[in-house]
N, CA, C and O atoms as a GROMACS GRO file, in nm:
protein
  620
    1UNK      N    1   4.715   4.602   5.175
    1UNK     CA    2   4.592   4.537   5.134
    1UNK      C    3   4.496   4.637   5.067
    1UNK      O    4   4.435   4.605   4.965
    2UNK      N    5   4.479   4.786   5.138
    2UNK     CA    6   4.370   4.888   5.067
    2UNK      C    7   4.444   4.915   4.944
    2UNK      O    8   4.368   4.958   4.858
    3UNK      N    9   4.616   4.900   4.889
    3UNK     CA   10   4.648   4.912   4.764
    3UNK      C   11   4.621   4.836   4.680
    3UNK      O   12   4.612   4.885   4.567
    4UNK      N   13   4.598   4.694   4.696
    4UNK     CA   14   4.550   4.633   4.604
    4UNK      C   15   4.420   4.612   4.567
    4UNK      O   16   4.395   4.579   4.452
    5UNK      N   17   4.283   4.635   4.696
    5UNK     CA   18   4.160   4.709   4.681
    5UNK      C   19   4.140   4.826   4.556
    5UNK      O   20   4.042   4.819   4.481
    6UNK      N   21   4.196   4.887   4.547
    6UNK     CA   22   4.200   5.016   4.500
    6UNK      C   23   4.249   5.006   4.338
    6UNK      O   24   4.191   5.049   4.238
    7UNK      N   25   4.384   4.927   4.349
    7UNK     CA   26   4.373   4.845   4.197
    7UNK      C   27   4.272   4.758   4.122
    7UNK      O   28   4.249   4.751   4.001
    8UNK      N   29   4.217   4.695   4.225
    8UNK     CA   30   4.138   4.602   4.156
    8UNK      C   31   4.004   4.697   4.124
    8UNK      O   32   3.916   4.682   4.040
    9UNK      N   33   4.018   4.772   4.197
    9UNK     CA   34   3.852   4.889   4.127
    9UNK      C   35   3.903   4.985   4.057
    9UNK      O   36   3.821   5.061   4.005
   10UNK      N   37   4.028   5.008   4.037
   10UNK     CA   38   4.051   5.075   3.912
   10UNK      C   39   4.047   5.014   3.789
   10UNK      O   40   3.995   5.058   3.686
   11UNK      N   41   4.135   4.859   3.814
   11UNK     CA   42   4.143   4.793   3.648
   11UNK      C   43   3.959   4.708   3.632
   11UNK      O   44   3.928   4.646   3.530
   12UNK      N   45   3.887   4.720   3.722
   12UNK     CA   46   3.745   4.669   3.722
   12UNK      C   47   3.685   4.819   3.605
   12UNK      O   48   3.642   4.812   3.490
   13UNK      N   49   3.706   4.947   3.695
   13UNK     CA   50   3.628   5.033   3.625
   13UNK      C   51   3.693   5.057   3.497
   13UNK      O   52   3.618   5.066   3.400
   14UNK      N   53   3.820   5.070   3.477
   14UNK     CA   54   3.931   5.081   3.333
   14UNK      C   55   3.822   4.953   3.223
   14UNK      O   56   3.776   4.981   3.112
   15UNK      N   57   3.804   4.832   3.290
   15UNK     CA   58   3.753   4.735   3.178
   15UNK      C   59   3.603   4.743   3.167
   15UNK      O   60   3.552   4.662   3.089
   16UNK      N   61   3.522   4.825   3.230
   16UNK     CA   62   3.404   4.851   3.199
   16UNK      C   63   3.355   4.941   3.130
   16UNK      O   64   3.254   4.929   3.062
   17UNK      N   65   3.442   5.071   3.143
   17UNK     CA   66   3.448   5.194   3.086
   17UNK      C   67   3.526   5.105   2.935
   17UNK      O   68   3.438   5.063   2.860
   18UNK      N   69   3.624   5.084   2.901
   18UNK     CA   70   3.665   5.006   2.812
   18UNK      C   71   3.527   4.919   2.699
   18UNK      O   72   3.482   4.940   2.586
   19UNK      N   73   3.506   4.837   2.786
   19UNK     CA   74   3.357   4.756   2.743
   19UNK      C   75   3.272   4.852   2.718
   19UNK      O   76   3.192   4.787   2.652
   20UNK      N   77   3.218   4.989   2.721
   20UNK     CA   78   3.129   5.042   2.702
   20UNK      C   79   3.192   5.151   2.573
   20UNK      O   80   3.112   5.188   2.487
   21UNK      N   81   3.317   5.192   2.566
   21UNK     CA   82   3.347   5.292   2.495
   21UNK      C   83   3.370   5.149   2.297
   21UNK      O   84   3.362   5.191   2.181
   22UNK      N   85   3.387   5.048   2.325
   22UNK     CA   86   3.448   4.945   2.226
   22UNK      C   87   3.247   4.929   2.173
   22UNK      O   88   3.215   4.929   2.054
   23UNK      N   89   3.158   4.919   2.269
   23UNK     CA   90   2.971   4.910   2.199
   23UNK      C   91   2.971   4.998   2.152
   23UNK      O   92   2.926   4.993   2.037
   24UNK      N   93   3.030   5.164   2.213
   24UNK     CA   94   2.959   5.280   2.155
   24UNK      C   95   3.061   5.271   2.015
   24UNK      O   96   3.002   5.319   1.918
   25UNK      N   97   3.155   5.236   1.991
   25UNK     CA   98   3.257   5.234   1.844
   25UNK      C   99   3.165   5.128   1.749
   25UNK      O  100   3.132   5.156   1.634
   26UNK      N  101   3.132   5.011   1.814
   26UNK     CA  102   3.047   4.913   1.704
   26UNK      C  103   2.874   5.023   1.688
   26UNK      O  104   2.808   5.018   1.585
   27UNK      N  105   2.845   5.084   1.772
   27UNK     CA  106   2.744   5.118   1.771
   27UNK      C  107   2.737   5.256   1.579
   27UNK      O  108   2.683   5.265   1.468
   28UNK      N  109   2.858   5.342   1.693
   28UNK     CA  110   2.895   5.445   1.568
   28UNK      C  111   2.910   5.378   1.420
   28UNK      O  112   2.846   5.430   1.328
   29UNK      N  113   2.973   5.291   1.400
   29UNK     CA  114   3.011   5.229   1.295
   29UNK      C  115   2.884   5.214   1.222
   29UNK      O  116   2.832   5.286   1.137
   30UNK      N  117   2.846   5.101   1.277
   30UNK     CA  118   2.720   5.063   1.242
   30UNK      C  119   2.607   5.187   1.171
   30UNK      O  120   2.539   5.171   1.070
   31UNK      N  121   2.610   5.300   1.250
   31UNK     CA  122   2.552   5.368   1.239
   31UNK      C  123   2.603   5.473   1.086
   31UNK      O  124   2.531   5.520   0.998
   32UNK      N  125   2.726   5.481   1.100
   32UNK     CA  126   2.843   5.532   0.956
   32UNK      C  127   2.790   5.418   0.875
   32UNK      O  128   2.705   5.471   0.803
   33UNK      N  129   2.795   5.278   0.845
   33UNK     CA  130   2.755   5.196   0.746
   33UNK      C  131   2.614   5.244   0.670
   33UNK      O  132   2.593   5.264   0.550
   34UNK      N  133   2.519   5.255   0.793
   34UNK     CA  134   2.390   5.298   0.777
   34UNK      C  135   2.347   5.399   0.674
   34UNK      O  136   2.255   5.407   0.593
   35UNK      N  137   2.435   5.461   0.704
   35UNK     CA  138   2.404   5.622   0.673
   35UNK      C  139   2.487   5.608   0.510
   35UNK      O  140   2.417   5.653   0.419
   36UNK      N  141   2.604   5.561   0.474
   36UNK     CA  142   2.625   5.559   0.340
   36UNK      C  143   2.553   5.501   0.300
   36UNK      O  144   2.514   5.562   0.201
   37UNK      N  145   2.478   5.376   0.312
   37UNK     CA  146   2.413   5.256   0.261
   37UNK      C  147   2.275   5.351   0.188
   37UNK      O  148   2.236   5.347   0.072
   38UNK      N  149   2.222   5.435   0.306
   38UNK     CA  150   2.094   5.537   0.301
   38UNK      C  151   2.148   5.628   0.194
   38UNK      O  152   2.090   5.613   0.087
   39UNK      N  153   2.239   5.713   0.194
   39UNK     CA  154   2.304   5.793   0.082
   39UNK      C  155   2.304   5.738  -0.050
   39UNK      O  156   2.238   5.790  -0.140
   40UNK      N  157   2.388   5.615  -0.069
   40UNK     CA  158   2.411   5.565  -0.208
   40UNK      C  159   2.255   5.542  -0.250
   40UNK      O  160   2.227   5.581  -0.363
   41UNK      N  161   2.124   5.470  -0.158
   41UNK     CA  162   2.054   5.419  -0.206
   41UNK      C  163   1.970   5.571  -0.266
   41UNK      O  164   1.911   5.590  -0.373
   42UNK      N  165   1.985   5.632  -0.189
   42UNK     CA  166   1.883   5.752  -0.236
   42UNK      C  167   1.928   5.839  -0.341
   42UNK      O  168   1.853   5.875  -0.432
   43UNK      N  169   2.046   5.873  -0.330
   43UNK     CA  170   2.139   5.966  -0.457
   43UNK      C  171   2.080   5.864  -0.578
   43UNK      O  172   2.040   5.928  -0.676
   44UNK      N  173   2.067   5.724  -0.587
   44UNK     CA  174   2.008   5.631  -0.751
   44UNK      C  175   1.858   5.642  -0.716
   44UNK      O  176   1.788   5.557  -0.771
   45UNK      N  177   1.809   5.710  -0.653
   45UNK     CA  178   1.659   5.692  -0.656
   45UNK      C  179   1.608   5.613  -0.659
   45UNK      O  180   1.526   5.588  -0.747
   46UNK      N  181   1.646   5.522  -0.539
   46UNK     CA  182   1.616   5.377  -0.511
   46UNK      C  183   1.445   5.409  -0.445
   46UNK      O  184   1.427   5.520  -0.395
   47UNK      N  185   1.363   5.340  -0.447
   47UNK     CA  186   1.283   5.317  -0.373
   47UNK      C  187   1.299   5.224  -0.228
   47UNK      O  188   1.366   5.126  -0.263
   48UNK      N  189   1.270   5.213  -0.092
   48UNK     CA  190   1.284   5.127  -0.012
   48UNK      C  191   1.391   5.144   0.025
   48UNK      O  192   1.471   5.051   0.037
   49UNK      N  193   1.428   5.296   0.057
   49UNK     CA  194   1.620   5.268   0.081
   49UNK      C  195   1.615   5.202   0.245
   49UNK      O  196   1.679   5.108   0.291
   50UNK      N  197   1.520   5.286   0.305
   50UNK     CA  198   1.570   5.244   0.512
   50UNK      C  199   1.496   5.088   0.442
   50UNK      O  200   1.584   5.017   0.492
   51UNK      N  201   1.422   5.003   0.381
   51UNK     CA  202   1.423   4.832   0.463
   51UNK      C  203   1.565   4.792   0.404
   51UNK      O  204   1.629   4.708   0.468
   52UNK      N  205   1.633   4.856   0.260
   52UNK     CA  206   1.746   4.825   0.202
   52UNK      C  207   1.864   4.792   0.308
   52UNK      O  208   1.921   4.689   0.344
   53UNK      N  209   1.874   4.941   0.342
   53UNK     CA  210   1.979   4.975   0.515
   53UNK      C  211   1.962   4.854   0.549
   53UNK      O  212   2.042   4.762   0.527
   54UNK      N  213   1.827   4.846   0.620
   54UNK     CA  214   1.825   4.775   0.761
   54UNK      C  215   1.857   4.636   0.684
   54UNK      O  216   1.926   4.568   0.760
   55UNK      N  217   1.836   4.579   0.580
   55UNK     CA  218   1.857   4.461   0.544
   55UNK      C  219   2.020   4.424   0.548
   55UNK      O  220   2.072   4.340   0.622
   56UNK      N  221   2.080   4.501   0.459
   56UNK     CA  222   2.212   4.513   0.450
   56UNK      C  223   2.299   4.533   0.589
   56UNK      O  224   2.414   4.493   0.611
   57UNK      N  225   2.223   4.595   0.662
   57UNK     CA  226   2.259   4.569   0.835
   57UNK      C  227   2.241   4.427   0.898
   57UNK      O  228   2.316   4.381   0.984
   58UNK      N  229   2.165   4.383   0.860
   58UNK     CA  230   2.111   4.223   0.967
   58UNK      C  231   2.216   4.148   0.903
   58UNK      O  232   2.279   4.072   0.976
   59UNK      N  233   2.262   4.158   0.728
   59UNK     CA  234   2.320   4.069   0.657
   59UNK      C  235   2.500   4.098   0.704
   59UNK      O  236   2.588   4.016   0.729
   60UNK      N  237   2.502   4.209   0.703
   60UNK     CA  238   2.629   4.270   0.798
   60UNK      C  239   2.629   4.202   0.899
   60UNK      O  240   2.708   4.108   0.908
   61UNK      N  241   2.535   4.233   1.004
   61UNK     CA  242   2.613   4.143   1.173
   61UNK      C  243   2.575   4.042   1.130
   61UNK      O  244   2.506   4.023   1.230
   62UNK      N  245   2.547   3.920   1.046
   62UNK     CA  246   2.584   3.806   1.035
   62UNK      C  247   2.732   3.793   1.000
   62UNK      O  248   2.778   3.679   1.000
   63UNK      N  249   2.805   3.885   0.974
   63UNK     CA  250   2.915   3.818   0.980
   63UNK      C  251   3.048   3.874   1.096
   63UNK      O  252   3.056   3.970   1.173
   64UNK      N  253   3.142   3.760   1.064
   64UNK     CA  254   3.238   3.778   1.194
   64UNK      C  255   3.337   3.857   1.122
   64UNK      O  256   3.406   3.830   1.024
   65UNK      N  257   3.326   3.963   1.195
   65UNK     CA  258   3.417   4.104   1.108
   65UNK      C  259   3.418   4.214   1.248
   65UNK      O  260   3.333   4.202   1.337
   66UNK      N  261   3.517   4.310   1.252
   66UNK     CA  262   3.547   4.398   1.308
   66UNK      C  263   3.421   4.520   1.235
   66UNK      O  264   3.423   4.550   1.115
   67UNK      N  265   3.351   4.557   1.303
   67UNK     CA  266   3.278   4.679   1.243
   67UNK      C  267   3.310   4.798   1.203
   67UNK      O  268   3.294   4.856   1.095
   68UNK      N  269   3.380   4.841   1.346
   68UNK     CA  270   3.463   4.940   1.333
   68UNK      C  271   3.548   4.942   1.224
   68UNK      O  272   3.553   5.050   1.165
   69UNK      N  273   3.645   4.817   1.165
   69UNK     CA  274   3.741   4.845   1.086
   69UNK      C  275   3.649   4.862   0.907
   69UNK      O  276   3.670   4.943   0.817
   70UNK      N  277   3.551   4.750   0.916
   70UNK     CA  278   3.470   4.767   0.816
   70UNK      C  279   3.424   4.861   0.777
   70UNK      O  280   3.433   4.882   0.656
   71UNK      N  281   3.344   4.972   0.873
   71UNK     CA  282   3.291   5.114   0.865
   71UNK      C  283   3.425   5.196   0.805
   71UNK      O  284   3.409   5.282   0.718
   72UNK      N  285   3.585   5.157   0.868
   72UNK     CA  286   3.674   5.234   0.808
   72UNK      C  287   3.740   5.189   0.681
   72UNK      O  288   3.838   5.254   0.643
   73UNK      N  289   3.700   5.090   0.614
   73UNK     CA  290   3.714   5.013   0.492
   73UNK      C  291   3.644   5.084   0.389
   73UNK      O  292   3.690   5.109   0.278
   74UNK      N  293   3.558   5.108   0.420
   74UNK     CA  294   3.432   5.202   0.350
   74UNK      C  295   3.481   5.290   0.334
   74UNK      O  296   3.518   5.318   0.220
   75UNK      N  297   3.512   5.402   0.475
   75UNK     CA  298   3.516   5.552   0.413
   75UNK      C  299   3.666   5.570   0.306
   75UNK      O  300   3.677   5.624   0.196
   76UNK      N  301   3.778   5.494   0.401
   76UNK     CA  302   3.881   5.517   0.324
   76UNK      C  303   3.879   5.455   0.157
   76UNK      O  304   3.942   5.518   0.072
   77UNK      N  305   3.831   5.377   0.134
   77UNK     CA  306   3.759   5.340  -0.025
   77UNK      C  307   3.695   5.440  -0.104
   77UNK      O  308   3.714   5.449  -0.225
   78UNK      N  309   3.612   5.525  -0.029
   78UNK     CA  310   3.570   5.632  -0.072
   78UNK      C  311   3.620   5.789  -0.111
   78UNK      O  312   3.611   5.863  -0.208
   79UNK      N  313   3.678   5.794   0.024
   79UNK     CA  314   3.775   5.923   0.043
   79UNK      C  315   3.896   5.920  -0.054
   79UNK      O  316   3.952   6.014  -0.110
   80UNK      N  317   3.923   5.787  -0.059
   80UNK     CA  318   4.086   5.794  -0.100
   80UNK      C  319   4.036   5.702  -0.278
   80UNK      O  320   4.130   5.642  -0.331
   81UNK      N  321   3.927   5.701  -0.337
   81UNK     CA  322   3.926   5.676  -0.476
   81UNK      C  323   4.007   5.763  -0.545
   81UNK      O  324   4.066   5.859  -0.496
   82UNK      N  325   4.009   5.726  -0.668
   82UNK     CA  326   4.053   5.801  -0.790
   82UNK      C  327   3.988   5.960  -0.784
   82UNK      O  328   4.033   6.071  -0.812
   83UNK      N  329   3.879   5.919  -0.740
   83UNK     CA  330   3.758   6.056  -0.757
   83UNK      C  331   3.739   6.077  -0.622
   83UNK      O  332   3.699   5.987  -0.548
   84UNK      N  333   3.773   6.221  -0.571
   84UNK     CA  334   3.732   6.233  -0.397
   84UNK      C  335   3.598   6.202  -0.374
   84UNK      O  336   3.524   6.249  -0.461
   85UNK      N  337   3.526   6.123  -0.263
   85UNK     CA  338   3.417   6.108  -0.240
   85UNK      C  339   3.330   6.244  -0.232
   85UNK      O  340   3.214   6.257  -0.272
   86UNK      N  341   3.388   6.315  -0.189
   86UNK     CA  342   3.328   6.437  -0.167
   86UNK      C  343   3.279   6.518  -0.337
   86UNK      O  344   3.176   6.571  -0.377
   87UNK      N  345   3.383   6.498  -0.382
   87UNK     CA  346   3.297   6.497  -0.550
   87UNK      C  347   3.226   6.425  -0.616
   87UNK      O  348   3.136   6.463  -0.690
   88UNK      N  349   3.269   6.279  -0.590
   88UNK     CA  350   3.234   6.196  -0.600
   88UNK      C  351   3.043   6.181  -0.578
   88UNK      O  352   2.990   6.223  -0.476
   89UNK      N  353   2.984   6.134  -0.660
   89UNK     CA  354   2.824   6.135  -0.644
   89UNK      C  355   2.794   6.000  -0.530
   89UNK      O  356   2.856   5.897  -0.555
   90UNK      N  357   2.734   6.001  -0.449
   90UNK     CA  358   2.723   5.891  -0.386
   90UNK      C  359   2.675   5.787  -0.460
   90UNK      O  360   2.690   5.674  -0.416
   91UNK      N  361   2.606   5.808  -0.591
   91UNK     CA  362   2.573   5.662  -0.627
   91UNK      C  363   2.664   5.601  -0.670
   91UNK      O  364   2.623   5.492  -0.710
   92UNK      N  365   2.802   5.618  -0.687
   92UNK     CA  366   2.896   5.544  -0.693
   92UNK      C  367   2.940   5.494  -0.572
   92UNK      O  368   3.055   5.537  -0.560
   93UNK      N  369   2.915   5.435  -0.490
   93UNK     CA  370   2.963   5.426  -0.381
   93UNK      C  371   2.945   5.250  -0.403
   93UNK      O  372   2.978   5.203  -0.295
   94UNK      N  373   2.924   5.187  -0.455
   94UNK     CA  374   2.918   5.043  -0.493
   94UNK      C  375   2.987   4.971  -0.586
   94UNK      O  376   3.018   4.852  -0.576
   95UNK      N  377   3.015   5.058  -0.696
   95UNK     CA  378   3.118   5.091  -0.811
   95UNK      C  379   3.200   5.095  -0.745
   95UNK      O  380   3.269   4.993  -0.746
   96UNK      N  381   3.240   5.196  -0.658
   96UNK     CA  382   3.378   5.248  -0.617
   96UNK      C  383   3.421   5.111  -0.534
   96UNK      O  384   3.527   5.055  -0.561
   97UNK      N  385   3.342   5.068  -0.444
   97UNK     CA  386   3.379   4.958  -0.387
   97UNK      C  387   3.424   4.824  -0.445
   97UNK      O  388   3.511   4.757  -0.389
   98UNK      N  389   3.363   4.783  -0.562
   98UNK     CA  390   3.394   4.679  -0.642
   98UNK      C  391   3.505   4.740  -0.721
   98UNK      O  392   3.526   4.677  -0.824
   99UNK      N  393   3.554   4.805  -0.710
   99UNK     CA  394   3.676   4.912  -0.830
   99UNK      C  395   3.777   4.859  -0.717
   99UNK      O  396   3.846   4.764  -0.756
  100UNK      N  397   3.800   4.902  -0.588
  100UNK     CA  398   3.904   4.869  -0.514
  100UNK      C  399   3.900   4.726  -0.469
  100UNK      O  400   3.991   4.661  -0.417
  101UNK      N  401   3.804   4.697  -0.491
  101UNK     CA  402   3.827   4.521  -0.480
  101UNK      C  403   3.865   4.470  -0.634
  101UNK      O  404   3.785   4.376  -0.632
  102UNK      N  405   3.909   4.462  -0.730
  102UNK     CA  406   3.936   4.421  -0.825
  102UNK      C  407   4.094   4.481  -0.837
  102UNK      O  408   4.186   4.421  -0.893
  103UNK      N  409   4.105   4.656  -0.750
  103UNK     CA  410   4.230   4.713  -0.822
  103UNK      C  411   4.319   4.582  -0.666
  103UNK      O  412   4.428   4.529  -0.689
  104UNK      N  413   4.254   4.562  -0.548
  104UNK     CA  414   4.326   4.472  -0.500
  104UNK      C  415   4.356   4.323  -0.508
  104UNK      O  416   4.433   4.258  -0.438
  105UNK      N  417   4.296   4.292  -0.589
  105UNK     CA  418   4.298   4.149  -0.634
  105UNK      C  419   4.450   4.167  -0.773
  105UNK      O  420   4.530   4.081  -0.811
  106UNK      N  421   4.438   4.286  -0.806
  106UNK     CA  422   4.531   4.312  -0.920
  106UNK      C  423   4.668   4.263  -0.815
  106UNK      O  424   4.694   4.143  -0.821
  107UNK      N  425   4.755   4.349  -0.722
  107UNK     CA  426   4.828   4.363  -0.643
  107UNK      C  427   4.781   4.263  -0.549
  107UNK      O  428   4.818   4.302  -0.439
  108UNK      N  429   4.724   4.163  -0.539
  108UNK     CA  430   4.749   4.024  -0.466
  108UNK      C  431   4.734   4.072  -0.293
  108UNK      O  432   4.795   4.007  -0.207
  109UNK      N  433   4.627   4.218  -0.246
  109UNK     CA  434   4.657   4.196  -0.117
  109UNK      C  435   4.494   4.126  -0.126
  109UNK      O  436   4.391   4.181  -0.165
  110UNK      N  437   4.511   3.975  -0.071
  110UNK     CA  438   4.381   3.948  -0.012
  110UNK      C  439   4.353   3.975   0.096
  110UNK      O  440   4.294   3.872   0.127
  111UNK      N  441   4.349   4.032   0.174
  111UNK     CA  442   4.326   4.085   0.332
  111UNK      C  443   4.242   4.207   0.302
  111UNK      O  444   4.134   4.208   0.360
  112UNK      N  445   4.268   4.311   0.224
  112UNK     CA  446   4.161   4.437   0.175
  112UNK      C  447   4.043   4.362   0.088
  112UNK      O  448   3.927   4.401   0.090
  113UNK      N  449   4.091   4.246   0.008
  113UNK     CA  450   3.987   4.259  -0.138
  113UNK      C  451   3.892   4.166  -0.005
  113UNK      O  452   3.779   4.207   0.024
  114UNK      N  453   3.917   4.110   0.027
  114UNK     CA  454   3.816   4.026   0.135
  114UNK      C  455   3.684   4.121   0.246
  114UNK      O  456   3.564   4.110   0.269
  115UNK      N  457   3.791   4.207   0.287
  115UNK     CA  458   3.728   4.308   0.364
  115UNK      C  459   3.631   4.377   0.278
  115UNK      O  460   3.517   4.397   0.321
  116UNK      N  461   3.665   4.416   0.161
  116UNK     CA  462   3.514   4.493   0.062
  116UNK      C  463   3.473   4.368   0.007
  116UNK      O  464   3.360   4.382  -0.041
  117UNK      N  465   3.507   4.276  -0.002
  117UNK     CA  466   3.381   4.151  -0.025
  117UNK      C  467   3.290   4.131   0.055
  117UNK      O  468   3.184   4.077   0.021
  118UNK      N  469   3.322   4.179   0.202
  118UNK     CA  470   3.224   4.142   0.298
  118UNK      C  471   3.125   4.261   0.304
  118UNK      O  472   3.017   4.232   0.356
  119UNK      N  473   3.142   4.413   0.253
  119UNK     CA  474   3.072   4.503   0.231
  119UNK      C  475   2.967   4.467   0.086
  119UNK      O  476   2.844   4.468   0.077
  120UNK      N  477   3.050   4.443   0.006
  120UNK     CA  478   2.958   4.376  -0.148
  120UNK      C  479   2.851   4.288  -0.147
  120UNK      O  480   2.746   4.291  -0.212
  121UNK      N  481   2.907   4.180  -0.035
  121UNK     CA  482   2.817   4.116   0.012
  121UNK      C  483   2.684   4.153   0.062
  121UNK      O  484   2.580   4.135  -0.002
  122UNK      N  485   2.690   4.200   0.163
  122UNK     CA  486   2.586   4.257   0.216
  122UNK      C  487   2.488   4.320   0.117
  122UNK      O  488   2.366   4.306   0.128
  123UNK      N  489   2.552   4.393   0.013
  123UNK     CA  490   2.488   4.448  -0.107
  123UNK      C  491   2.401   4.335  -0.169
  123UNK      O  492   2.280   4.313  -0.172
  124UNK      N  493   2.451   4.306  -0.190
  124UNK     CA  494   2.426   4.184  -0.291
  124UNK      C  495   2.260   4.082  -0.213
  124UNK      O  496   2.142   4.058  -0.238
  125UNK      N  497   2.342   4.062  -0.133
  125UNK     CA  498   2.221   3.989  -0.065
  125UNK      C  499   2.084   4.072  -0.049
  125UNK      O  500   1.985   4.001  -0.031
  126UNK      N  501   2.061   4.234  -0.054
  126UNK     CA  502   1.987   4.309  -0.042
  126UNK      C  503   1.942   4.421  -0.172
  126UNK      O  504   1.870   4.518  -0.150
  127UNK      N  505   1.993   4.390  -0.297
  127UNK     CA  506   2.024   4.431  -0.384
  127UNK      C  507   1.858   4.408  -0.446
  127UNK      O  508   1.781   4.502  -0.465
  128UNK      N  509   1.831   4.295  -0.467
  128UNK     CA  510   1.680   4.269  -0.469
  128UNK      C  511   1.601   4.359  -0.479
  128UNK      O  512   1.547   4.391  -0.585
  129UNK      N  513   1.576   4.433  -0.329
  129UNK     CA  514   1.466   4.514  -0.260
  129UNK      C  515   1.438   4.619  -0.316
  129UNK      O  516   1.325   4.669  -0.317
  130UNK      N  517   1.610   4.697  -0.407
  130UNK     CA  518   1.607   4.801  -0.468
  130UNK      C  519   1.607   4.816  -0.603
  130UNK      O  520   1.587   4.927  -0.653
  131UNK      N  521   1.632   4.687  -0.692
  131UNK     CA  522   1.662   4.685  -0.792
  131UNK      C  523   1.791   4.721  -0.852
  131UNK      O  524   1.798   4.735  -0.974
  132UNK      N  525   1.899   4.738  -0.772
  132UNK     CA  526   1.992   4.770  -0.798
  132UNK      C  527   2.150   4.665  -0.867
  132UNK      O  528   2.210   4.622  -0.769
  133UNK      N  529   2.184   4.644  -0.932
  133UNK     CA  530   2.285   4.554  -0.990
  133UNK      C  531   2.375   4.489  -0.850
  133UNK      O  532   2.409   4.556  -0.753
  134UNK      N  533   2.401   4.342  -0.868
  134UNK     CA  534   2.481   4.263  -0.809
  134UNK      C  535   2.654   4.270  -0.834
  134UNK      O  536   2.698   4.305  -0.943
  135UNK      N  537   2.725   4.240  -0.747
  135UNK     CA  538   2.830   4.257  -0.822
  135UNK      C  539   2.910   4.066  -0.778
  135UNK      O  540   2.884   3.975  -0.700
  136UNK      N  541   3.002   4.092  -0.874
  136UNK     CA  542   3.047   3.882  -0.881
  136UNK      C  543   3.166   3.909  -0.759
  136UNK      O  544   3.269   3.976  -0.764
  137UNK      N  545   3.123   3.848  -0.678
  137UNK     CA  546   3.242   3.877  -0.566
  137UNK      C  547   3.249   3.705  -0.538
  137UNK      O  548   3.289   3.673  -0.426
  138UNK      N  549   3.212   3.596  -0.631
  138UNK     CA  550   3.214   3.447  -0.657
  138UNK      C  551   3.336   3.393  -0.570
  138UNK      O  552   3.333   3.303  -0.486
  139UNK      N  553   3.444   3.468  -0.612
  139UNK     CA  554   3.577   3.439  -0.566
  139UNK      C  555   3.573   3.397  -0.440
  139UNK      O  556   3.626   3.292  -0.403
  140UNK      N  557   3.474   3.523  -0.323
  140UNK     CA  558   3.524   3.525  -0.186
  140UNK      C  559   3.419   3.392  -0.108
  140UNK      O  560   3.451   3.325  -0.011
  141UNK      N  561   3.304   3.384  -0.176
  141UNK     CA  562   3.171   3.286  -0.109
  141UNK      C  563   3.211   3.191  -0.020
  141UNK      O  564   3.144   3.152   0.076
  142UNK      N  565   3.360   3.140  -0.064
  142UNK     CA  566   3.403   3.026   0.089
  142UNK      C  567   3.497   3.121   0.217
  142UNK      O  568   3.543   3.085   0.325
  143UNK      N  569   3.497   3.220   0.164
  143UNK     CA  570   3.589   3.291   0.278
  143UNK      C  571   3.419   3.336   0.377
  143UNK      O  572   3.385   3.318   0.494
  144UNK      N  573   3.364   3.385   0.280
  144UNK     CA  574   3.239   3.451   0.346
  144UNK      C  575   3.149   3.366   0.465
  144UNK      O  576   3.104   3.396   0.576
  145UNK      N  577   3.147   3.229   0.367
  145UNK     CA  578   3.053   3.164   0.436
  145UNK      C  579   3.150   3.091   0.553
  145UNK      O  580   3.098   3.011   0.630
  146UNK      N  581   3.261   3.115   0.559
  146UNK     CA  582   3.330   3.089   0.668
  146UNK      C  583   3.323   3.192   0.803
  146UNK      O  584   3.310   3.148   0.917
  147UNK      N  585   3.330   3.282   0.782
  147UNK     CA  586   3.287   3.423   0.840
  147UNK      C  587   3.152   3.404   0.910
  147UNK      O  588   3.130   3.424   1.030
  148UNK      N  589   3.078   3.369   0.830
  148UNK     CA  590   2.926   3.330   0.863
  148UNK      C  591   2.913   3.236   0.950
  148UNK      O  592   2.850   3.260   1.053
  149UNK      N  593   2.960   3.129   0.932
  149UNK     CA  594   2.980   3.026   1.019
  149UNK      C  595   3.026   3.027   1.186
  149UNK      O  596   2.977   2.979   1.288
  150UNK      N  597   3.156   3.114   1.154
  150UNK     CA  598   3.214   3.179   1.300
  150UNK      C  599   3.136   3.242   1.405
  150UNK      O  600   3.119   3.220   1.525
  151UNK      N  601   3.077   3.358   1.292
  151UNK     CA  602   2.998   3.455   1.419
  151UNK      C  603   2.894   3.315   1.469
  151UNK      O  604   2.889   3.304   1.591
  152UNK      N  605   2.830   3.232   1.406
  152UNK     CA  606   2.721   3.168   1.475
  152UNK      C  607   2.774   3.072   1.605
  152UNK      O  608   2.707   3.050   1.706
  153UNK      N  609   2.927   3.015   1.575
  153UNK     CA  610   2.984   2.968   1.689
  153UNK      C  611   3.004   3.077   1.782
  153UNK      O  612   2.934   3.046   1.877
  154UNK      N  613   3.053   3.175   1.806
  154UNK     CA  614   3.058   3.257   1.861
  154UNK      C  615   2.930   3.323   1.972
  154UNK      O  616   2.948   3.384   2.078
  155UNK      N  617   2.812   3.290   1.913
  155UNK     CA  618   2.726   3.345   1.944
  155UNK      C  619   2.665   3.269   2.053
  155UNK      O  620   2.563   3.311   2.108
   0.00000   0.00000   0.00000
């Protein structure tokens, strides 16, 4: 009987420690989104870059998406362009994103071009604040607003 005591407060603490290490990954992410969002806006000499962020953040957790994988949608888009990010000027970082959503729409994977639609998005919807160009991501608007829809059931 104390063996199965002893399990049950191990797989109790395993799924709490679990539950806390999976917030601090959405937390990080979130925080990686942030921080390019702040980069690209400032490298174009945006005015208003942190309400930009934070906008493009609220418009982000409206949707039903993995963060974590999104935050890694981003860098690897970046890292792995034509042009290393690291040479790469950050104000391309919106370009570059609409570049791999078009080179994946070429090669038919919709599962990536969707995933940087939901980053474009966010742009787009916040694009306003900075004056910065929209990009036509028209295609995805019923996948999106499906997305949109979810997280609110969810919630």
């Amino acid at each position: 009987m104390k063996l199965l005591n002893y399990k049950s407060i191990i797989l109790a603490t395993t799924l709490s420690l679990t539950g806390c290490i999976y917030g601090d990954l959405d937390k990080r992410s979130r925080m990686d989104i942030y921080r390019s969002v702040v980069e690209y806006c400032e490298s174009n000499h945006y005015s208003f870059c942190e309400v930009y962020a934070q906008c493009y953040l609220d418009i982000f957790n409206q949707l039903y998406v993995n963060q974590g994988f999104m935050a890694a949608t981003m860098w690897s888009v970046l890292e792995f362009s034509p042009v290393n990010y690291s040479a790469m000027n950050a104000k391309d970082t919106m370009d570059a994103l609409y570049s791999e959503l078009k080179e994946k729409e070429k090669i038919n994977r919709k599962d990536i071009s969707l995933d940087v639609s939901y980053l474009l998005y966010s742009h787009n919807q916040c694009s306003s604040i900075i004056g910065a160009k929209q990009y036509d991501i028209s295609h995805y608007h019923h996948k999106i607003e499906e997305s949109i829809e979810r997280k609110k059931e969810n919630e």
